[in-house]
C-alpha angles and dihedrals in degrees: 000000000000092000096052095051087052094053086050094054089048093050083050099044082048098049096049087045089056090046093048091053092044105043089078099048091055092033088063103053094084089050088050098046085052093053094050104060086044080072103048117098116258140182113348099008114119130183121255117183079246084062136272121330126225134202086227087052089048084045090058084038085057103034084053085057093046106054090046086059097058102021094055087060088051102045089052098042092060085050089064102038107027119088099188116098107221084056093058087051094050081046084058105040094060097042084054099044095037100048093049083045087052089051091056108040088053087061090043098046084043099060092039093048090239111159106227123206119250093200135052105251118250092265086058104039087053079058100061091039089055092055093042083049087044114118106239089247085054093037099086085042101049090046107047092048104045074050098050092048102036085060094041090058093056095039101082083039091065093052088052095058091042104062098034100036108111086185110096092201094053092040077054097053093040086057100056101041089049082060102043077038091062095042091057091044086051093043099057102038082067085062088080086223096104114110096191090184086063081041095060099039089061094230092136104068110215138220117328137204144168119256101272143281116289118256112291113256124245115254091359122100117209110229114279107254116225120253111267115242158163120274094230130014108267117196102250121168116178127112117258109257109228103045128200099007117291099005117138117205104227095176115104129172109260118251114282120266097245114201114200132230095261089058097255125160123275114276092250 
């Protein structure tokens, strides 16, 4: 009798152990189902031999273009009206990194049908309206921040594409646009014209697009859209930003060696 009661504790002790261990695993199926269908491609997404294309991956393609198209003018123009020599180097920084980025995005849009702009869109051409309109004592000011905003908006879109994208020419191009992007970023804060406070309260609105191209169409090439470019050759002379496609420099200078007031040794 004993032994059979005991015999009966260990079947239940195993059972519930078994049940234990096992509730998560069916518990989960509905969660993974759900992810699941989360993954597969919906809607407007077609499949390209580089992986499926997203109308979230031909919006970044579009909003690249895009910045090279309004962004080259500017850059040029404050070449050209600008005394200050750190805005002449953020001029140049962005003639020399988005006219690399345009070069890349139309291979890229090329090979994934996607159909580019050949114009800035109204948001940005009121842009370049407002620094041409600009005062010369405004003018610093109204460019590097248009600037400083326009490329902090796309920032973060950047990142988004990035991580989510299943498409390796777009994660290529993503990658090389978040680095020239930086470097932007970097490029016009040592202007001194950014006002980050501005910056934080939003009240500079950034880089717009439409909503992206439709879906290419099988069998059929969009046109192939012209370099953008600016409208003279400016004598630019820094180094473009991303390097050999979708490499990423990972090298960065190591922190500074600080020495206090009190003449202690640097903080190693």
């Amino acid at each position: 009798m004993r032994r059979s009661k005991g015999s009966v504790l260990v079947a239940l002790a195993i059972a519930g152990t078994i049940g234990a261990l096992a509730y998560p695993v069916v518990y989960s199926y509905p969660q993974r189902n759900a992810a699941a269908q989360a993954a597969i491609p919906t809607g407007d997404t077609v499949t390209t031999q580089w992986g499926p294309l997203t109308p979230a991956d031909r919006d970044l393609i579009v909003k690249v273009r895009l910045a090279g198209l309004w962004e080259l003018p500017a850059g040029q123009q404050a070449l050209e009206r600008s005394s200050d020599t750190v805005m002449k180097e953020a001029a140049n920084h962005l003639i020399v990194g988005h006219t690399d980025l345009d070069k890349r995005v139309r291979i890229i849009a090329g090979k994934l049908g996607v159909e580019l702009p050949n114009q800035p869109n109204s948001d940005q051409q009121g842009w370049l309206d407002e620094m041409t309109n600009a005062s010369d004592a405004d003018y610093n000011k109204v460019w590097a921040m248009r600037l400083r905003a326009a490329h902090g908006k796309i920032f973060p879109a950047i990142a988004a594409v990035r991580n989510s994208t299943r498409n390796t020419l777009v994660r290529q191009l993503a990658s090389d646009a978040n680095q020239t992007v930086l470097d932007h970023i970097t490029i016009l804060e040592k202007t001194g014209a950014v006002d980050f406070q501005e910056i934080a309260n939003g009240a500079v609105t950034g880089t717009a697009s439409p909503t992206g191209p439709p879906p290419p169409v099988p069998g059929r090439s969009p046109a192939s859209a012209p370099a953008a470019e600016p409208s003279t050759n400016p004598d630019v002379s820094s180094s473009v930003s991303p390097g050999a496609p979708g490499v990423i420099n990972t090298s960065r200078p190591g922190p500074e060696e600080l020495n206090d007031d009190q003449g202690e040794p640097a903080v190693q």
